[in-house]
PyMOL CGO cylinders between C-alpha atoms (Angstrom):
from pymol import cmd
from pymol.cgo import CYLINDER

trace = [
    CYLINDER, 59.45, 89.30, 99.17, 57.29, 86.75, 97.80, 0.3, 1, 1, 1, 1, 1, 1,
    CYLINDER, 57.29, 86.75, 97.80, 58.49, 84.23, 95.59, 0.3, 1, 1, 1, 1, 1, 1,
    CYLINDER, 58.49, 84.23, 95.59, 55.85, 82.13, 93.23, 0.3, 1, 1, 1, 1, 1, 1,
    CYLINDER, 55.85, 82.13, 93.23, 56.59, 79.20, 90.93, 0.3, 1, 1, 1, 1, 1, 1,
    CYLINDER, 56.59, 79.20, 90.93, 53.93, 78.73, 88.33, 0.3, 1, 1, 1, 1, 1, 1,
    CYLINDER, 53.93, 78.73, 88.33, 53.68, 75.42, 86.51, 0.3, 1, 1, 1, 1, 1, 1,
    CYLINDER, 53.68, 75.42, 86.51, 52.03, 75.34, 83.78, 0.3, 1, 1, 1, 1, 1, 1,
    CYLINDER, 52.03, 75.34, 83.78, 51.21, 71.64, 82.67, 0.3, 1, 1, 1, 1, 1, 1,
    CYLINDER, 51.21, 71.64, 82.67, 47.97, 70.03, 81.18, 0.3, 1, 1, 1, 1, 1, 1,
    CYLINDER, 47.97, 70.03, 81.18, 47.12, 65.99, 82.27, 0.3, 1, 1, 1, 1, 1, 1,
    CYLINDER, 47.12, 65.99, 82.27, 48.00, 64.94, 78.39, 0.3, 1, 1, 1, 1, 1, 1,
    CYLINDER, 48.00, 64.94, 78.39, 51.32, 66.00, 78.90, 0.3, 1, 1, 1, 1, 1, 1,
    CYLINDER, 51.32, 66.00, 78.90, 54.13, 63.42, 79.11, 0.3, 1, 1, 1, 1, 1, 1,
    CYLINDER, 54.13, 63.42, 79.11, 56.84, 65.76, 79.97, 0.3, 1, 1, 1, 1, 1, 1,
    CYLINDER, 56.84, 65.76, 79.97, 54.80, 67.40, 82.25, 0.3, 1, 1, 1, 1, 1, 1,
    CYLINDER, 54.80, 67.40, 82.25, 54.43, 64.06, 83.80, 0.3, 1, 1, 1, 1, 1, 1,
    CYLINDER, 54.43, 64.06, 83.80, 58.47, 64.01, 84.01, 0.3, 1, 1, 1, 1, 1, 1,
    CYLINDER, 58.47, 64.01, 84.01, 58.35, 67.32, 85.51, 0.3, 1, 1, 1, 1, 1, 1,
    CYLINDER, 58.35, 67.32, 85.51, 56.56, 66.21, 88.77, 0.3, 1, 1, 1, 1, 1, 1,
    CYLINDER, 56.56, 66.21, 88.77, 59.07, 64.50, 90.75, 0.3, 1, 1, 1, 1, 1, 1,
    CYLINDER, 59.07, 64.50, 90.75, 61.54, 67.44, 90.63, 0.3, 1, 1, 1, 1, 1, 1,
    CYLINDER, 61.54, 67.44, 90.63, 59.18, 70.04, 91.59, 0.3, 1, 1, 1, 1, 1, 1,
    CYLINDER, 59.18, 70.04, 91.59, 57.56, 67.82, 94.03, 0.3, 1, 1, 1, 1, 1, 1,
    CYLINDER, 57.56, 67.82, 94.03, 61.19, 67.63, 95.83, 0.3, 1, 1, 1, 1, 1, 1,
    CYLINDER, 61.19, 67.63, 95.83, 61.36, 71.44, 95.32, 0.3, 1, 1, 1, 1, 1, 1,
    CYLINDER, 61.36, 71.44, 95.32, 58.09, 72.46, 96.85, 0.3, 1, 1, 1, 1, 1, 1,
    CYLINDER, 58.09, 72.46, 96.85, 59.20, 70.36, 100.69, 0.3, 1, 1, 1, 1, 1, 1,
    CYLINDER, 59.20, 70.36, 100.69, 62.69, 72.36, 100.55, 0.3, 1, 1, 1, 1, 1, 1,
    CYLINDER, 62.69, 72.36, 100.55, 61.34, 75.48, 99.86, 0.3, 1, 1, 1, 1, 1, 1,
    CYLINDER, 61.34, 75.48, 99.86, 58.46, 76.23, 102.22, 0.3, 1, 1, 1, 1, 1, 1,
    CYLINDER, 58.46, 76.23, 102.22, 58.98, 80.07, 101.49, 0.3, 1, 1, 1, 1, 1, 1,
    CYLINDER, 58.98, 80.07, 101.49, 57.83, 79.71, 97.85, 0.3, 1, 1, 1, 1, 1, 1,
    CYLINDER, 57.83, 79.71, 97.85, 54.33, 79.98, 96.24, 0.3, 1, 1, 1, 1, 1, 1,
    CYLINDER, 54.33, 79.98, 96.24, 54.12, 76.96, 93.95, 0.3, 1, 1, 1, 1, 1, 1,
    CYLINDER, 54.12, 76.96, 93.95, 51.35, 76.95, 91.64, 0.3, 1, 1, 1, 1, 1, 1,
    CYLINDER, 51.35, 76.95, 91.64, 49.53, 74.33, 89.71, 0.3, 1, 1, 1, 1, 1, 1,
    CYLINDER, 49.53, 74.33, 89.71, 48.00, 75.60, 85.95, 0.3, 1, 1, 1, 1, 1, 1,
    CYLINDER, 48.00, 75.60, 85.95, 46.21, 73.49, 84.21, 0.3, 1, 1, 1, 1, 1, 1,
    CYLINDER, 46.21, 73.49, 84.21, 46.40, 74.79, 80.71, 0.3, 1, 1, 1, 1, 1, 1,
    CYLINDER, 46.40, 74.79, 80.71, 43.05, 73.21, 79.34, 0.3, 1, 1, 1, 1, 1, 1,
    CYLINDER, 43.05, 73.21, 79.34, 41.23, 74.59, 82.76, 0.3, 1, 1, 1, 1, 1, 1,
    CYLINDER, 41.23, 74.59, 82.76, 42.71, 77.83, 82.87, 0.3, 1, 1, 1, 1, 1, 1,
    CYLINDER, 42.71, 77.83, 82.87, 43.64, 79.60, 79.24, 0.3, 1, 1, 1, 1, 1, 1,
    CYLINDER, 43.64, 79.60, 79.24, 43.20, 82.98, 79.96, 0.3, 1, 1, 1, 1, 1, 1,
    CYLINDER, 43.20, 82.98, 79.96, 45.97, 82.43, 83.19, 0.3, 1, 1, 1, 1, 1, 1,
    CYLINDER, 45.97, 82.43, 83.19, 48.13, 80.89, 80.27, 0.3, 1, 1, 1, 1, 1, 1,
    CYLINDER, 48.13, 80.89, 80.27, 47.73, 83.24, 77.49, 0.3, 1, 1, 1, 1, 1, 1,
    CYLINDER, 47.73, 83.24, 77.49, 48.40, 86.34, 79.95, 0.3, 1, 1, 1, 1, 1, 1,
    CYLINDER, 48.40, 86.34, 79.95, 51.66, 84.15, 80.42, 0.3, 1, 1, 1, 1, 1, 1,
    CYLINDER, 51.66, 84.15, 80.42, 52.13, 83.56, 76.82, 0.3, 1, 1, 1, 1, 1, 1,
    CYLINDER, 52.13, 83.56, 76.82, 52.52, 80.15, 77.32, 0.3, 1, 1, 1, 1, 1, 1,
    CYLINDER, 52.52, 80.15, 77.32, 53.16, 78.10, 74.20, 0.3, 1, 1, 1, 1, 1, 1,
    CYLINDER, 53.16, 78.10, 74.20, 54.70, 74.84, 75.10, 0.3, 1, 1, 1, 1, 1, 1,
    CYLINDER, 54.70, 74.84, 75.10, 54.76, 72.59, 77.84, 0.3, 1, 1, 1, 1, 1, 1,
    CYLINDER, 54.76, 72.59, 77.84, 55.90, 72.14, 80.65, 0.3, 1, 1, 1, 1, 1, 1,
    CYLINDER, 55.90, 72.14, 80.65, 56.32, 76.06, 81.39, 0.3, 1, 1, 1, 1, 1, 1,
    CYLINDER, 56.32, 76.06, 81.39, 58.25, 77.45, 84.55, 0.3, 1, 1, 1, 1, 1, 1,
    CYLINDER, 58.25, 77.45, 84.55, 57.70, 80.88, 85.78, 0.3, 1, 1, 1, 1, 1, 1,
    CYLINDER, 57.70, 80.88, 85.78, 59.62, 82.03, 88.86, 0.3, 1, 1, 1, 1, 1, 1,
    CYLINDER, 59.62, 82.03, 88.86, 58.46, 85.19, 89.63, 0.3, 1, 1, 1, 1, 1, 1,
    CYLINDER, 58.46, 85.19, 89.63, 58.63, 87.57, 92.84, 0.3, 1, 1, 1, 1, 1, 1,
    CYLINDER, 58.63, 87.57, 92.84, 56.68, 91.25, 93.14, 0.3, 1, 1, 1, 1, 1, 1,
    CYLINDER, 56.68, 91.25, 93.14, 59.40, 92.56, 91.12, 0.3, 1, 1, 1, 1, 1, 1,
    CYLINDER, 59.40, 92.56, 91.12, 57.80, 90.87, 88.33, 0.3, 1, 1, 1, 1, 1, 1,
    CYLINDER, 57.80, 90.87, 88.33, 59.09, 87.54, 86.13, 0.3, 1, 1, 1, 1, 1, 1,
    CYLINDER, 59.09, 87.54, 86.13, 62.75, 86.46, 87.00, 0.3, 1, 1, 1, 1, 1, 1,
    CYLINDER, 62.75, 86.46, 87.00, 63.01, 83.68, 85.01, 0.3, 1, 1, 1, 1, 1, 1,
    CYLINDER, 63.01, 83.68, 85.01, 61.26, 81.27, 82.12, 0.3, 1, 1, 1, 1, 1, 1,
    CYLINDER, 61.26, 81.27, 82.12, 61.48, 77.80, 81.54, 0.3, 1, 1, 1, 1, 1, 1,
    CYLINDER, 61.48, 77.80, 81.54, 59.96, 75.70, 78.58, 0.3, 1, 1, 1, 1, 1, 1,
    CYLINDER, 59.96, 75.70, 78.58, 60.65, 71.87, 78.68, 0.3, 1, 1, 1, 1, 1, 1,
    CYLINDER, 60.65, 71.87, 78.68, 61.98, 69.64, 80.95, 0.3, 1, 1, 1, 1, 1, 1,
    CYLINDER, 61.98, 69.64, 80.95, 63.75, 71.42, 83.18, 0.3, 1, 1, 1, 1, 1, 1,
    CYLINDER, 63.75, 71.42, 83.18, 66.96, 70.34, 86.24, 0.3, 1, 1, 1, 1, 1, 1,
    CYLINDER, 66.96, 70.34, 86.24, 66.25, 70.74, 89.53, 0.3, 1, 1, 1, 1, 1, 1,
    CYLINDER, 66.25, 70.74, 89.53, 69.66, 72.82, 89.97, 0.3, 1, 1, 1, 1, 1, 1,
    CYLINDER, 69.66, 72.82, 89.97, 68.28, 75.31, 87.04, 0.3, 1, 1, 1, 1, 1, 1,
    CYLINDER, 68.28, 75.31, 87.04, 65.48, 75.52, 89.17, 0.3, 1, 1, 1, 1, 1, 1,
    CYLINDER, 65.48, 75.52, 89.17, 67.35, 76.04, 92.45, 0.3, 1, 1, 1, 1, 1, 1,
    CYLINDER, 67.35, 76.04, 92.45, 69.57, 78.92, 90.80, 0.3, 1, 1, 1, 1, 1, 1,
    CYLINDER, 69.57, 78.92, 90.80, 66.47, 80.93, 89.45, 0.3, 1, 1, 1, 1, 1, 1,
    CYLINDER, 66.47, 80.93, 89.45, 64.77, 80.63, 92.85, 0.3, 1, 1, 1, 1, 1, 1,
    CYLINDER, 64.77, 80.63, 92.85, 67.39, 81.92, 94.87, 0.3, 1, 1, 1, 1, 1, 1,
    CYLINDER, 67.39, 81.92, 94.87, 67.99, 84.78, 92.20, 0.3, 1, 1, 1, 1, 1, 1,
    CYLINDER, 67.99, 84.78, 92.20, 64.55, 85.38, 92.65, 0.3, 1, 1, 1, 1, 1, 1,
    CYLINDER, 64.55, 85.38, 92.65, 65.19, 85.82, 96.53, 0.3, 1, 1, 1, 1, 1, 1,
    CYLINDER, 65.19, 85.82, 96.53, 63.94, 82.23, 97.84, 0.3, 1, 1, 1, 1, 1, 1,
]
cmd.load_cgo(trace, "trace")
């Protein structure tokens, strides 16, 4: 099963900016997961099929579908738990 973990972010963002580091250390422990990098202001249409509204968003999703949503800064271990839910 795949696993994906969209972030959706835009360079303006301060949060966003917060959000980095955590993913960053995310994305070395967990080679098995699609992390992906959406630049709101480059991609819209990716973020409205999302419904994205705020930022940072977090999407964990596997081919079941979404398996969890995250708006705002968000802890690493919230992170962890939804990935491994999601079968990472």
């Amino acid at each position: 099963m795949t696993v994906r973990l969209k972030d959706f972010y835009a360079d303006w963002c301060g949060p966003c900016k917060t959000q980095d580091p955590i993913l960053d250390e995310l994305e070395e422990e967990y080679a098995d997961v699609e992390f992906e990098k959406v630049d709101v202001d480059e991609e819209q249409d990716v973020a409205n099929e999302y419904q994205v509204r705020s930022l940072p968003t977090l999407i964990i999703e596997n081919d079941d579908g979404i398996v969890d949503r995250f708006v705002g800064v968000t802890q690493r271990e919230d992170l962890e738990d939804a990935l491994q839910k999601a079968g990472a």
